[in-house]
C-alpha positions as CSV (number, residue, x, y, z in Angstrom):
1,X,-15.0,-11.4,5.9
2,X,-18.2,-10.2,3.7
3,X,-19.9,-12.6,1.5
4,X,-22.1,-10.2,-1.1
5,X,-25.2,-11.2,-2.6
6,X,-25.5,-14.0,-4.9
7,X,-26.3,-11.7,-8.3
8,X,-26.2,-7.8,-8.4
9,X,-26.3,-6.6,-11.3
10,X,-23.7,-3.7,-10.8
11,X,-21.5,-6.9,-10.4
12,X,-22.2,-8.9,-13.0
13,X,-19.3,-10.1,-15.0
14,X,-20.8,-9.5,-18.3
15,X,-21.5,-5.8,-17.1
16,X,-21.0,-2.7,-18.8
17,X,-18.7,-0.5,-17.2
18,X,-20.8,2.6,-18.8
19,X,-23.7,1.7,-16.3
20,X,-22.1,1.5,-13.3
21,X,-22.4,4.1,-10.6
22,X,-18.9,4.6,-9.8
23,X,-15.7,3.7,-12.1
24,X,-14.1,0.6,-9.6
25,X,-13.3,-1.7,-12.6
26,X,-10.0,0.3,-12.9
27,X,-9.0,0.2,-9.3
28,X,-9.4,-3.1,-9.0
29,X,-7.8,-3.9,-11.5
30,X,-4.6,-2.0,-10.6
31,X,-4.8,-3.4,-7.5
32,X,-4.9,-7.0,-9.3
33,X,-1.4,-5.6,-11.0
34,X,0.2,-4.3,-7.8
35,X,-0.6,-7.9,-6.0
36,X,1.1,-9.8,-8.4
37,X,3.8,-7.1,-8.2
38,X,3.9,-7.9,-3.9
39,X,3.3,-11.9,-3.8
40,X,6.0,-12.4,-6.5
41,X,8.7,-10.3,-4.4
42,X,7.5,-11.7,-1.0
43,X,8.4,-14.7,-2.8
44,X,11.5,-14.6,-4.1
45,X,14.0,-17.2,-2.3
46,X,17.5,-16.8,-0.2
47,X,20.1,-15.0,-1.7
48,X,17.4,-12.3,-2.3
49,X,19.1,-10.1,-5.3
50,X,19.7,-6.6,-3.6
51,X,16.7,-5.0,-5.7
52,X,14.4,-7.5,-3.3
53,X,15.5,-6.2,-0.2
54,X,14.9,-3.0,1.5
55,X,17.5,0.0,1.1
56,X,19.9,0.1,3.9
57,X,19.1,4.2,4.3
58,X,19.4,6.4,1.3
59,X,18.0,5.3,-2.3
60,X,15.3,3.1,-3.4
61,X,15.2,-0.8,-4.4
62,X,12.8,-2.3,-6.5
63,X,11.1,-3.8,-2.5
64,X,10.6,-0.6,-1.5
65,X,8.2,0.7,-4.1
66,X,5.9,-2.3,-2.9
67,X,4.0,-0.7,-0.1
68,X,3.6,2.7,-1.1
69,X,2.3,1.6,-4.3
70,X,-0.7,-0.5,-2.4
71,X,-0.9,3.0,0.2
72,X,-1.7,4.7,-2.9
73,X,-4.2,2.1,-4.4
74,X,-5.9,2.0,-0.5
75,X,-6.4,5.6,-0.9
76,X,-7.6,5.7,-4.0
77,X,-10.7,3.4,-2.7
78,X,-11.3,5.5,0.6
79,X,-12.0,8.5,-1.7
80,X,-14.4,6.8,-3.6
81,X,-15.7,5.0,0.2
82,X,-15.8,8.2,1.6
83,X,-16.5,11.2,-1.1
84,X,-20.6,11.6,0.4
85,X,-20.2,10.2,3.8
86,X,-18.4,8.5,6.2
87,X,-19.6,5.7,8.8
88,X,-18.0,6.6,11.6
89,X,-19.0,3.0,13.4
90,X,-17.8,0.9,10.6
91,X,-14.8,3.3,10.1
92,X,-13.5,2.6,13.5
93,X,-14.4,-0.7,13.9
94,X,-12.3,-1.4,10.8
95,X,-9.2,0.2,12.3
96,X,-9.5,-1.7,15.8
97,X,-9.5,-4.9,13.6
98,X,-6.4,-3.7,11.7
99,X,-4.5,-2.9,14.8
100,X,-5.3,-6.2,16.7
101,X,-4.5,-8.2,13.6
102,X,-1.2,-6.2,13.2
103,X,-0.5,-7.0,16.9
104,X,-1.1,-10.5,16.6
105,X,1.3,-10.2,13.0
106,X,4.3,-8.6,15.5
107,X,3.8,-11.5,17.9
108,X,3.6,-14.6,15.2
109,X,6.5,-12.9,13.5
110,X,8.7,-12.3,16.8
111,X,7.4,-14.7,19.2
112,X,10.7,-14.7,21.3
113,X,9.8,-11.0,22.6
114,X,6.9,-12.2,24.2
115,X,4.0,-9.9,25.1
116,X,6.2,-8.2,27.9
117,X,7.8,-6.7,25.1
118,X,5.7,-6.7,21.8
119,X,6.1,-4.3,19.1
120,X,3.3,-2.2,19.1
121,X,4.2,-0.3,15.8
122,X,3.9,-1.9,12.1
123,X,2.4,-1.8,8.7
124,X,-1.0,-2.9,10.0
125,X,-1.5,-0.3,12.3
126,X,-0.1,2.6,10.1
127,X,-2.6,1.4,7.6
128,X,-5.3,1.6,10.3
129,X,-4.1,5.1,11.2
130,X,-4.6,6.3,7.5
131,X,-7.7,4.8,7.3
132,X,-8.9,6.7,10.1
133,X,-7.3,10.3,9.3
134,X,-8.3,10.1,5.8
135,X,-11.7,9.9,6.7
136,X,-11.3,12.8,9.1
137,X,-10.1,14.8,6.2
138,X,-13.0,14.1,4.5
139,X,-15.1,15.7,6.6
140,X,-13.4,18.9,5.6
141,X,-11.7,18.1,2.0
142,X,-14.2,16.8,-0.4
143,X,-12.8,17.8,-3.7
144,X,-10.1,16.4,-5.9
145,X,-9.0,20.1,-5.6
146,X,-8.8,20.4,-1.7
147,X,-6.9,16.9,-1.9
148,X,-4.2,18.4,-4.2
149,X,-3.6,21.2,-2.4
150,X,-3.4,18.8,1.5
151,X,-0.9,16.8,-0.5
152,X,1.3,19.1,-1.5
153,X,1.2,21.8,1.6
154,X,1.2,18.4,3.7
155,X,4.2,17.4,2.0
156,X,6.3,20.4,1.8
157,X,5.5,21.4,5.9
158,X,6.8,17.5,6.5
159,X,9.7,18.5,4.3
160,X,10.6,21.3,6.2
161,X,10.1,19.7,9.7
162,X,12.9,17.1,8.6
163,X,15.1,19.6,7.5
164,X,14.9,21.4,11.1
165,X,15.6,18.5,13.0
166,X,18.4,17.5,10.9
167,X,20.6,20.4,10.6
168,X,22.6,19.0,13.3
169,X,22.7,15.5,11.9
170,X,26.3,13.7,9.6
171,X,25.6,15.8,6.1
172,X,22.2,17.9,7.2
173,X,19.5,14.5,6.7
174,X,18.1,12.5,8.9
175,X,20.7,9.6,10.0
176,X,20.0,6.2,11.4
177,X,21.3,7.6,14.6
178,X,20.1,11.1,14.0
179,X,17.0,11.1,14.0
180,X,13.3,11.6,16.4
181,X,11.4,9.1,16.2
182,X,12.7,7.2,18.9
183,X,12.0,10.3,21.2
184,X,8.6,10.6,19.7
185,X,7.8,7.1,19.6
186,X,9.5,6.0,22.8
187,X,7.6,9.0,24.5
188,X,4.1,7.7,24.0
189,X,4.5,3.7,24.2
190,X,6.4,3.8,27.3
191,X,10.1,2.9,26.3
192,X,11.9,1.4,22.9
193,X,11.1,-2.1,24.2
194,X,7.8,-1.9,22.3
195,X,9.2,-0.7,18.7
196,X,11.2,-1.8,15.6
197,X,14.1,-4.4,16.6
198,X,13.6,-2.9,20.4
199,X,15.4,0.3,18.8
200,X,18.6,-0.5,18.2
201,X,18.6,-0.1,14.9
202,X,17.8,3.8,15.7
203,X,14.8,4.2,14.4
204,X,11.4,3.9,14.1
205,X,9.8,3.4,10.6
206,X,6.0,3.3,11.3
207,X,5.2,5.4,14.3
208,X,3.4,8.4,14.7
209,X,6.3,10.2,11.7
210,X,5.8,7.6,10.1
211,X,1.8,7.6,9.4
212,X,2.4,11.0,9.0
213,X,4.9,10.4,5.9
214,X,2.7,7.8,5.0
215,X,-0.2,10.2,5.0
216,X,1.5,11.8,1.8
217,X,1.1,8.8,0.1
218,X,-2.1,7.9,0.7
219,X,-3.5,11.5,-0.1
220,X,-1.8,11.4,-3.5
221,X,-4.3,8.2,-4.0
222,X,-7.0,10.3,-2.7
223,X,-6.4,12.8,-5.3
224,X,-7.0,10.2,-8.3
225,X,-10.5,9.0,-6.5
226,X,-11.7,12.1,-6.5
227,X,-11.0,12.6,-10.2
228,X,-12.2,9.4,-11.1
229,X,-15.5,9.9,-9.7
230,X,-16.1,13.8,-11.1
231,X,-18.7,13.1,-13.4
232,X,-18.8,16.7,-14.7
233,X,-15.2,16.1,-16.4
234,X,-14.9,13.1,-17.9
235,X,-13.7,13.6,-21.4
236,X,-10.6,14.9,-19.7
237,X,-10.1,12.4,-16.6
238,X,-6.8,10.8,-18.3
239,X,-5.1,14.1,-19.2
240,X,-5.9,15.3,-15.8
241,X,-4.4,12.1,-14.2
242,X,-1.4,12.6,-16.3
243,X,-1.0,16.1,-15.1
244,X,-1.2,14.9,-11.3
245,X,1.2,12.4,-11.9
246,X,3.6,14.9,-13.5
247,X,3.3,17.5,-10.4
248,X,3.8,14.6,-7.9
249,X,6.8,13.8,-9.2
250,X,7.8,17.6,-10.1
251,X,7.2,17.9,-6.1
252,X,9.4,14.7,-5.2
253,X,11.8,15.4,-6.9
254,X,11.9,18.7,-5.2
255,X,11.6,18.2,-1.9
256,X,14.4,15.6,-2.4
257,X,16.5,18.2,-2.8
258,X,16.0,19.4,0.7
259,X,15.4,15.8,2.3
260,X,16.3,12.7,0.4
261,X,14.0,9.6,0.0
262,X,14.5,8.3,3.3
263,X,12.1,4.4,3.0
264,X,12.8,4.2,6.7
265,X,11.3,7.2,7.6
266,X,8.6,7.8,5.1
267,X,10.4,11.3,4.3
268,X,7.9,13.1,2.0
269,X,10.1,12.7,-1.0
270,X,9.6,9.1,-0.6
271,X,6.5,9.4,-0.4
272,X,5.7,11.0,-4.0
273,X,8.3,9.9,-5.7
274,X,6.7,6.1,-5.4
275,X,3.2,7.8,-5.1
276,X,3.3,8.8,-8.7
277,X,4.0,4.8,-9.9
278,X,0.5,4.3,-8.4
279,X,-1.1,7.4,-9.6
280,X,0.6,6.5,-13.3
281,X,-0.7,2.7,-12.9
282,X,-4.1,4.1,-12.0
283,X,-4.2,6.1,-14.9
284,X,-3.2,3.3,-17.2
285,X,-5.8,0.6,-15.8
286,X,-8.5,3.7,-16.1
287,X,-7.4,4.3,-20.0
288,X,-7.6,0.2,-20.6
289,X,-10.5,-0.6,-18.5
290,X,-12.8,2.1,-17.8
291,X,-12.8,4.7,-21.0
292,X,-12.4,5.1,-24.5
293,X,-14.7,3.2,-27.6
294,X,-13.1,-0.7,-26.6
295,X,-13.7,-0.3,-22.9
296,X,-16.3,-2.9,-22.7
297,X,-13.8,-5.3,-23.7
298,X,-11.2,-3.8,-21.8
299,X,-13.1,-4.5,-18.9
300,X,-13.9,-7.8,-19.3
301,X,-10.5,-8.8,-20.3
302,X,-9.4,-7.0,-17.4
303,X,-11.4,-9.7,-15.2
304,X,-8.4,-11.9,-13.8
305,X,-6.6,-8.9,-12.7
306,X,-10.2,-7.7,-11.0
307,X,-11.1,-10.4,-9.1
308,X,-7.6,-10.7,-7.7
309,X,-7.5,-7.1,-6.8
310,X,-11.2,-7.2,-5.1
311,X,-9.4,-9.4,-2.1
312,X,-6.5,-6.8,-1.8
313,X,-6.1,-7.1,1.7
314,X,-6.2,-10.8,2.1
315,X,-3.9,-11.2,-0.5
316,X,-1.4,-8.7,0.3
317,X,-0.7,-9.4,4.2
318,X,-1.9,-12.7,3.7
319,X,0.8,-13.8,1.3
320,X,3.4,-11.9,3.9
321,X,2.4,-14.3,6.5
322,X,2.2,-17.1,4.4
323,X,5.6,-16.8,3.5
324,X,6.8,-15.9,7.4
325,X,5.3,-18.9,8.7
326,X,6.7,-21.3,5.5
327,X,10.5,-20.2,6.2
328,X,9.9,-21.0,9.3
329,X,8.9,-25.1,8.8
330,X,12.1,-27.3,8.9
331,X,15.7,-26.5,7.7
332,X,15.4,-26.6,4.8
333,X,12.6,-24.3,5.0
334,X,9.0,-25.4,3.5
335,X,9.7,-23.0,0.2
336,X,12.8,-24.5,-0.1
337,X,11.5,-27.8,-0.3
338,X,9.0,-27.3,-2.5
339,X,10.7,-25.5,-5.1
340,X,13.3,-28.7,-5.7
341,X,10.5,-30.1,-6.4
342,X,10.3,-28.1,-9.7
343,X,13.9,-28.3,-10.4
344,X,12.6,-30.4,-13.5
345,X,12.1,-26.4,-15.0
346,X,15.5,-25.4,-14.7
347,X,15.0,-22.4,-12.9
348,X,13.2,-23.6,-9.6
349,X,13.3,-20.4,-7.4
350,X,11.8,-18.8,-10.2
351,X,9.2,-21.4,-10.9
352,X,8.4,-21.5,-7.0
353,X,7.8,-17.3,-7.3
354,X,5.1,-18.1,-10.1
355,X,3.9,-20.8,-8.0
356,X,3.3,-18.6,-5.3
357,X,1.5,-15.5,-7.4
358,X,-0.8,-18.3,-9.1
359,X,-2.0,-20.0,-6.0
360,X,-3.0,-16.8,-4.5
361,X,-4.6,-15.9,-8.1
362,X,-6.5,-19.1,-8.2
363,X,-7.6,-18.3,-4.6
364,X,-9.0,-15.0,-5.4
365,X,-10.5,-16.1,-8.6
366,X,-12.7,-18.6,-6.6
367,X,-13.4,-16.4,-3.5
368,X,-14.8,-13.7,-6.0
369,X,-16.8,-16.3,-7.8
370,X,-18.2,-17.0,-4.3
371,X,-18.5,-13.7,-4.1
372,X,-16.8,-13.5,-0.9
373,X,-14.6,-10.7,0.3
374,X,-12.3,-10.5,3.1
375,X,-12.2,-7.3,4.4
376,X,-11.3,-5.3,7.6
């Protein structure tokens, strides 16, 4: 947690976006949209609609454009954390935290495996893993043009690599069954008692193929840092945003034909196909909030939705665990409860979802007044 000083002026609500240093007011504020996007489908109750669960294998649900869309945000703000430099101590200290608080998520959310057998893998510490190679990267990719081209050699050699070791597998793509990342996984963490549901479902979705899929993702974010913060072209930024949003979809699209948009296994096509929501959302919060002859009052309007997204983190996995924990109290379960409370609306599930997205708005609305910011 970081509590900033009591006044900058680069902060400053009543601040004009054409003085800052670095164009954030946008990020933020897509982040702000993407949270209310994650706490209101973490929140929906039992019988979850099939669009609020995750894909049983091939094809995408509304759920699984959730994550990849904040992967894209996250690496949207480690271009612009790590464009001149990187802090190697702070970088890596960051990624321990991460990766203890992931483990400590596995063991809350699983406690009947025990430490003997505790998943070492999960979101957490794939997050922590592209936190640590995109600032690696950086030390040799700099450019919003080096970025573009990672993304989409990345991509395609990933592409090809699924296609080899599928050629055996039901239909020539990766099955549930049919697949190496219990091999690869398994291989390093010393058996399948430490991954996802002790691997018997067959796979595993965020090991090392996994942060490597991921990495897709998160280098497509990368991509739209770097243009934000070219100073040299600004006239053009949103026409150049467009155009990477069109080639990131041209390229999932593509791939797809090869190797389909596997969720599970962060197959590349995955990756860009729900890359380019977050690279389009990007470029709409930069047109509304950060350019143009209104943008002053784009970005003061766009307030709400910045101080929500300025606690990303905390509200993102926080909301998760909430919401773990909260099924978990009595039968039935705490959320249950409390939304018969507001059967007086007619629609209490619903009413409970808005519930939920305004109490963690409310939240971040006063830590950011506070000017205090969780972070890793």
């Amino acid at each position: 947690m970081s509590q900033a000083p009591a006044a900058p002026a680069s902060t400053a609500l009543a601040e004009d976006p054409a003085e800052r240093p670095s164009r954030v007011g946008s990020l933020d504020a897509a982040r702000g949209v993407m949270l209310i996007l994650s706490v209101s489908a973490e929140a929906v109750l039992a019988p979850r609609p099939e669009a609020f669960v995750h894909t049983k294998w091939v094809g995408l649900h509304y759920y699984d454009w959730i994550f990849p869309l904040f992967v894209t945000l996250s690496g949207c703000g480690m271009a612009f954390a790590f464009r001149n430099h990187v802090r190697w101590r702070r970088n890596a200290r960051r990624a321990l935290v991460l990766v203890l608080a992931g483990l400590a998520y596995n063991y809350v959310a699983a406690p009947e495996r025990g430490l003997a057998d505790l998943r070492f893998t999960g979101v957490l510490q794939l997050y922590a893993a592209l936190v640590v190679l995109v600032a690696l990267l950086h030390h040799w990719l700099r450019s919003a043009r080096a970025w573009i081209a990672f993304t989409l050699v990345w991509s395609g050699l990933l592409t090809l690599f699924w296609f080899a070791v599928s050629r055996d597998c039901v239909g020539g793509m990766p099955q549930p069954t049919c697949n190496p990342t219990l091999t690869v996984e398994g291989a390093w963490l010393g058996g399948l008692d430490h991954l996802y549901r002790l691997g018997k479902r067959g796979f595993e979705t965020e090991g090392i193929l996994g942060i490597l899929g991921a990495l897709s993702i998160a280098s497509a974010g990368v991509v739209v840092g770097h243009l934000l913060a070219d100073r040299h072209r600004q006239r053009h930024t949103v026409a150049r945003l467009l155009a990477w949003a069109a080639t990131v979809a041209i390229a999932g699209w593509a791939f797809a034909q090869v190797v389909p948009a596997l969720k599970w296994l962060w197959t590349p096509s995955y990756g860009l196909i729900t890359a380019t929501a977050g690279v389009l959302l990007l470029t709409l919060a930069y047109a509304v909030v950060d350019t143009g002859p209104h943008r002053a009052i784009g970005y003061r309007l766009a307030y709400p939705l910045r101080a929500l997204g300025r606690n990303s983190l905390l509200v993102y996995f926080g909301s998760h665990v909430a919401m773990m924990i909260m099924l978990r109290l009595g039968e039935p379960s705490l959320p249950e409860r409390l939304s018969a409370k507001l059967g007086w609306t007619g629609h209490p599930h619903l009413a409970w979802v808005i519930a939920s997205v305004l109490a963690w708005w409310a939240l971040a609305l006063v830590l950011d007044r506070k000017r205090i910011y969780v972070r890793a």
